[in-house]
N, C-alpha and C positions, 0 to 999 in steps of 0.2 A: 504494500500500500504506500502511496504518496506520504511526504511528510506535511507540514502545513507550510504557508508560504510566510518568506521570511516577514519580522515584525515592523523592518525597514520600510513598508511599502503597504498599501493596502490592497486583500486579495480580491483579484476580480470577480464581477458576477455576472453568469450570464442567463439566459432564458428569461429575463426580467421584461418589464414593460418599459424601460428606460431610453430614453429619443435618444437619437442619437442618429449619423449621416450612416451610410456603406460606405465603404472604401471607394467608390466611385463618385462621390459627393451626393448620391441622393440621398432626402431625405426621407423615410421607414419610419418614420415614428408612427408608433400602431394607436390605433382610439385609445382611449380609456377604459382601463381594466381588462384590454386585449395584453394578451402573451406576443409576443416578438416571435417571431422561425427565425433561427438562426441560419438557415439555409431555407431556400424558396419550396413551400409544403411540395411542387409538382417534383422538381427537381428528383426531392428527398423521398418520394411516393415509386420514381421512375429506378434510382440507386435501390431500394430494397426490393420491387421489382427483380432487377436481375440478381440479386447477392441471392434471393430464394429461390432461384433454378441451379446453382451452384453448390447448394449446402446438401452435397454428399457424403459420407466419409464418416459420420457421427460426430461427435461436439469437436474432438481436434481439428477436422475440416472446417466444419462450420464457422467455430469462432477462426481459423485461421483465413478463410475468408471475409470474414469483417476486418478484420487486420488488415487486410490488404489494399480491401475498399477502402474503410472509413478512414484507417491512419496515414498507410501509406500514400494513396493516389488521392484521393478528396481532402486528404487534411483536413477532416470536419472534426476530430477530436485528437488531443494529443496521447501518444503513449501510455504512460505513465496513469494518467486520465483515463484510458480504454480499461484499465489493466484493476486500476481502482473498482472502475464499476464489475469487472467479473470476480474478484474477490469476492463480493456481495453473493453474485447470482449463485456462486457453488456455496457460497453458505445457506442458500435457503433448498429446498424441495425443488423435484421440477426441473426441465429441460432448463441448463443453462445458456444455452445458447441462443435459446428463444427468450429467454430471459434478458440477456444481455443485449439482444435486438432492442426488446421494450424498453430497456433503462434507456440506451442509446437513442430512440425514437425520442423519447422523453426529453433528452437532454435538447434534441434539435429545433426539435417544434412542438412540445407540450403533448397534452394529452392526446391527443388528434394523433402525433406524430409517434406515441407506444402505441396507440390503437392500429394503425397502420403497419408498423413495422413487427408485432407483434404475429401480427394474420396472417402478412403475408408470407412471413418466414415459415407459416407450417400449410398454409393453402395446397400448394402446388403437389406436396406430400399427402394429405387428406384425399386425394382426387385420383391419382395416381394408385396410393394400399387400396382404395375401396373399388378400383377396376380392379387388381388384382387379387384381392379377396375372391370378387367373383366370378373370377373367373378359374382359383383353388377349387370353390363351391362347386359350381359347375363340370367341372374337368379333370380333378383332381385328381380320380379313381383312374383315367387314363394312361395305358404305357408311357405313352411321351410324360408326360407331367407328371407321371409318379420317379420316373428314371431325372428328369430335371432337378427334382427337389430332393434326390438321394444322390447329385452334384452339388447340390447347395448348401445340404446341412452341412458336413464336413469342414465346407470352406469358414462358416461361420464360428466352428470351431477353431480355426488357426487364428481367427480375427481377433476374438473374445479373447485368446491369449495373447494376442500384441495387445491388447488394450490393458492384461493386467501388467506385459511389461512397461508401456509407456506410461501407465498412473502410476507403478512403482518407482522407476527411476527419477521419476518427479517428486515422489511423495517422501519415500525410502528414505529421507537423509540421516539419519540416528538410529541405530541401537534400539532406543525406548521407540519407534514409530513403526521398527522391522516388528517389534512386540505386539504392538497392536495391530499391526496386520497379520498377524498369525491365530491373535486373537479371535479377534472376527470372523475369523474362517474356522477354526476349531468350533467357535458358538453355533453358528450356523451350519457346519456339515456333521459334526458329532452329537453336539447338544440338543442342536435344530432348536435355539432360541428364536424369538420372532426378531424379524428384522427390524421391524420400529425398535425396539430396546439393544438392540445390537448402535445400530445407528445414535441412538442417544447415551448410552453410555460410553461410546469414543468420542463425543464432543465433550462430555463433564471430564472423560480422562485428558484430552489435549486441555482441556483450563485447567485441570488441576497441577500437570506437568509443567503449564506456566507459572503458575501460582506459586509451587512450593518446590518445583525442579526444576527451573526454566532454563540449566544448561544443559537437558536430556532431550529436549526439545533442538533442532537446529533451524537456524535463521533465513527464513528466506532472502535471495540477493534481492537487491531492488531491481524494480522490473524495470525495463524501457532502456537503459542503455542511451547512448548517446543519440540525438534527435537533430541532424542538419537540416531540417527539410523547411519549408515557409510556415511560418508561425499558425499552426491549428483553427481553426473556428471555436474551438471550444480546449484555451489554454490547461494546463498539466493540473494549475495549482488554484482551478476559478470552484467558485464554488455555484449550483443553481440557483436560479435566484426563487422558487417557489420556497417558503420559509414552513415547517414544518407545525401544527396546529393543532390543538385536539378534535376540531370542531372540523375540519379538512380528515383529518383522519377518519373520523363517525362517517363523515358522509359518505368520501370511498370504501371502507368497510359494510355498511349496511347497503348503499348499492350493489358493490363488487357482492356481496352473500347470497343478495335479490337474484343477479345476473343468474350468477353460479348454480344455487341447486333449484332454482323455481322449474327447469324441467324435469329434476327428479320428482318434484312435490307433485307436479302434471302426470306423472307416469305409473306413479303410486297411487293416487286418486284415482285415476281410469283405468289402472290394469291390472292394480292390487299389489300389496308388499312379495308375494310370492312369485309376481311374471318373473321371468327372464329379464324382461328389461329395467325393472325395478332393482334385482341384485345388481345386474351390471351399474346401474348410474348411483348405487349405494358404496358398491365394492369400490368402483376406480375410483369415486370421489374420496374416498377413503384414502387408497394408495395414494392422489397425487397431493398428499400430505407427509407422504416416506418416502420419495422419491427422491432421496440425497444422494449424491455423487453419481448422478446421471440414470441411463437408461438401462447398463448393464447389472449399476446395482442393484437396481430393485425385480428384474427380468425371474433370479429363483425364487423370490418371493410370488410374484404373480402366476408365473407357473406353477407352483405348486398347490396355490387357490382353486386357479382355473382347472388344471385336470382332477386333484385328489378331490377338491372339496365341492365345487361346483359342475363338474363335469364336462365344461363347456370344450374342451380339447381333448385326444389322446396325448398321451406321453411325446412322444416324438413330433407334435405338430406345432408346437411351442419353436423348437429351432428353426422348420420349416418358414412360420411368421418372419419370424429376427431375419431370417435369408431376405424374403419379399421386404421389409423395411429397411433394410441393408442396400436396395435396388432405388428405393426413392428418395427425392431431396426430402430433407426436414431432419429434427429431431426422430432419432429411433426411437424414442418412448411409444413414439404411431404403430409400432405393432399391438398396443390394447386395443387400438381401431382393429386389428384382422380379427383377436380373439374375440371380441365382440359379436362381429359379425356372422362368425364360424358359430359361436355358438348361441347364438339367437336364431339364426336359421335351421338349428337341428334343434330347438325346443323355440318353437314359435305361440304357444299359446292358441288363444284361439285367433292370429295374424296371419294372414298370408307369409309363407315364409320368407321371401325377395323383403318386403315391406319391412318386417322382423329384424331381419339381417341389417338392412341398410338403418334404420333406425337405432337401434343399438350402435353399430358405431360411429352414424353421429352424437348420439346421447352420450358417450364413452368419451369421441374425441372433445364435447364441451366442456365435461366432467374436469378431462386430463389438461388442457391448455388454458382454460378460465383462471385459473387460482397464478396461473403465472401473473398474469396483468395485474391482478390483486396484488399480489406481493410489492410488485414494482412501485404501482401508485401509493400503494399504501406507507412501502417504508423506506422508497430511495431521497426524498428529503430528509428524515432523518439520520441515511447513511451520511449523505452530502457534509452533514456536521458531525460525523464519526471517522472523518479522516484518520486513517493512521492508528484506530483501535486496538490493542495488543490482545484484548479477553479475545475477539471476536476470531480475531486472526490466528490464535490458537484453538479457539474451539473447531473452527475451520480445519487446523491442520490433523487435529485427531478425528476428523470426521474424515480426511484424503485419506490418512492412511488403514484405515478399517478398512476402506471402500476398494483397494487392492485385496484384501481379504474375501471382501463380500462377490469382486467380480472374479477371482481366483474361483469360488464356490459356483458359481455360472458356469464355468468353463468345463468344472468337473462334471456336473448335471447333464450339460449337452451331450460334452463326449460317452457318459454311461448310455445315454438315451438315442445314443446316436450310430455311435460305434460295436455296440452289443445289441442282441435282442430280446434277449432276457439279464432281469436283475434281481438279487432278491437284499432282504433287510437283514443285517446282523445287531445283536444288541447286545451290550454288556455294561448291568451298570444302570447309571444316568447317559449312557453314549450310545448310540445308532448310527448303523453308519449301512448307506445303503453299496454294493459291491458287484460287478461284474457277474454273470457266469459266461467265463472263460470260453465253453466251448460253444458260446452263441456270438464269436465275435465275427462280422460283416468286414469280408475283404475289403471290399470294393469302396464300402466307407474308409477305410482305412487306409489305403493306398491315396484315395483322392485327399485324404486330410492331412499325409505326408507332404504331396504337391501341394498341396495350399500353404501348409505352414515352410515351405520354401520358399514359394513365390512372396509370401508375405513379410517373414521375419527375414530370409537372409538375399532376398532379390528389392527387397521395398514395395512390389509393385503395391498402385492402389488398389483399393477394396473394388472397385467397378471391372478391374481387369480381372482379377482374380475369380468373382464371382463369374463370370463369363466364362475363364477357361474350364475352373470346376464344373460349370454345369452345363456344358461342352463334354466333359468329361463322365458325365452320368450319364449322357444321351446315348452317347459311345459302346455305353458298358450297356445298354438295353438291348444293344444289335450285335451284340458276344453274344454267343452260345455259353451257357455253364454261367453265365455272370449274373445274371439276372435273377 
């Protein structure tokens, strides 16, 4: 995080209502009690446009695409400044990426300008899984598209473990953080703690490790590095200018609530606590309150909902999802739009099932990306004047390194589910630990998950290529004799 701006000078403000020329000598003074755009709302409407046909890869793409947009080539925010506001977004719930659009939106052009950059960052992704959904639904039983998706799991295997290498080597710096990611993953594949308590007792553990062991903790560098470029639209060290209020607060909390579950209240009312659609817009609303350190963290949790408790999936359809969201821009979290779907169409109630299906995961996707916008409006003015917070910024870090633990636990789920055919439960103790049988392992999963996690971990390629050759590579093995 930034520090504060020296006492020599006073820090800027921006986003405010304050007159003042454009660099071109016109004058932009907005009416009275208008908010200023810091950049022209079309402009800034046309930029998040393209950056959300782009956001492939999961959160390290995504956000490394806004970096490149908004810091490097727009200079609409500086470094350091970018870097401040994602600190925030990975400490709350919820796609950060999407998140850190909203903040960013926010910073540009007010409300208007999170509402925009918020939607559109997951639009193109919502439109896209829900073709694809239906056409699993539809097809799915078919050779071709059963041999595709037995290309695809595999690969999402190699991925899910670059992702616990790259959260690692980011998170990993201490001794005491390798502990708590071992932790986390012990809780969760031995214990089978829930994961909301998983998740919260590594953020009490990173503050107490600052608190009373803060050299076991190790220190983040400062982000941003040195900055030659032409001075930002929205300097390192400005603070917003919307001032934080209790009475501003109420009223985005009690709308943002309204927004949010008034179509669970509607679906409950007219279809009863028991539909299908009513768990689902219960449950996700629920998860996108655990959804700390992204989409992989909380993926064994939800799985494990959806098929043990709910039924709404088999076992192995759960990777299949992660594959098809793996394929489209947005936040990965959009795979609860396929489970949704999937299983609203196979317990449709008295609905048509198409109707079922598609409803559920819009209900789902409102559920899942609503509460981000809440978070933002609700508490990035108070961030604004929490610059450089030390509690928060540790609790943060023990929430990063868990979340190595938690996506470690991921990795092993899929590949049991994926690379075997059969599994059974061993217990001893307070411990459970579920375990291969050996002689149901699946070649052909196995070989393609070798090639994947080559191409992936020791060639780089991206995730869009990889996914292509693997299920290239399934298609392949349909028209082998003995493979299939």
């Amino acid at each position: 995080m930034t520090s504060a701006a020296p006492a020599d000078r006073p820090v800027p403000v921006v986003g405010d209502p304050t007159p003042g020329p454009d660099p071109d000598g016109t004058d932009v003074t907005p009416p009275a009690g208008a908010a200023r755009d810091l950049v022209p709302f079309g402009t800034a409407v046309r930029a998040w446009c393209a950056i959300s046909l782009q956001t492939f890869g999961g959160p390290a793409g995504q956000i490394a695409v806004m970096q490149r947009t908004l810091v490097d080539e727009k200079r609409w925010i500086g470094q350091r400044r970018f870097l401040h506001a994602l600190n925030y977004c990975m400490l709350l719930p919820g796609p950060e990426a999407q998140q850190l659009a909203v903040y960013t939106g926010w910073l540009l052009n007010g409300f208007r300008g999170g509402l925009v950059a918020g939607t559109l960052f997951v639009l193109p992704g919502v439109v896209a899984l829900l073709a694809l959904s239906a056409v699993y639904v539809a097809f799915g039983g078919t050779t071709a598209v059963t041999a595709l998706f037995a290309g695809l799991a595999p690969a999402v295997i190699a991925i899910v473990v670059q992702a616990v290498h790259r959260v690692g080597t980011r998170a990993l710096r201490s001794p005491a953080l390798v502990v708590l990611a071992v932790a986390a993953f012990v809780a969760l594949t031995l214990l089978g703690l829930p994961f909301p308590l998983v998740v919260l007792a590594s953020g009490v553990a990173g503050w107490a490790l600052h608190r009373w062991a803060p050299r076991l903790l190790a220190e983040r560098a400062p982000g941003g590095g040195a900055d030659d470029g032409p001075a930002p639209v929205i300097p390192d060290d400005a603070l917003h200018g919307a001032p934080p209020s209790g009475r501003r607060a109420a009223l985005v909390l009690g709308v943002g609530l309204v927004v949010w579950l008034a179509p669970v209240a509607a679906v409950v009312a007219l279809l009863g606590r028991q539909s299908v659609l009513a768990e689902q817009g219960l449950f996700f609303s629920g998860t996108a309150l655990v959804t700390f350190g992204g989409a992989y963290a909380v993926l064994a949790f939800v799985a494990q909902r959806a098929v043990e408790v709910y039924g709404w999936l088999a076992p192995g359809e759960m990777v299949r999802g992660l594959a098809l969201a793996e394929t489209t821009p947005g936040p990965l979290i959009m795979v609860v739009q396929f489970v949704a779907f999937v299983g609203a169409y196979r317990d449709p109630g008295g609905l048509d099932p198409w109707v079922a299906a598609v409803l559920g995961a819009l209900l789902t996707t409102w559920v899942t990306f609503v509460p981000s916008f809440l978070f933002i409006f609700l508490g990035a003015p108070y961030v604004e004047r929490l610059r450089g917070n030390r509690s928060l910024s540790a609790a943060l870090t023990g929430i990063t390194a868990a979340v190595v633990g938690v996506i470690a636990n991921l990795a092993l789920y899929f590949a049991l589910h994926t690379l075997f055919a059969a599994t059974s439960v061993v217990r001893w103790g307070p411990f459970r630990l579920e375990v291969p049988d050996l002689a149901s392992v699946q070649v052909v999963p196995v070989a393609i998950a070798v090639v994947a996690g080559v191409l992936v971990l020791r060639l780089r390629w991206s995730v869009l290529r990889v996914l292509g050759v693997c299920a290239a590579l399934g298609l392949l093995s349909a028209l082998v004799p003995g493979l299939r």
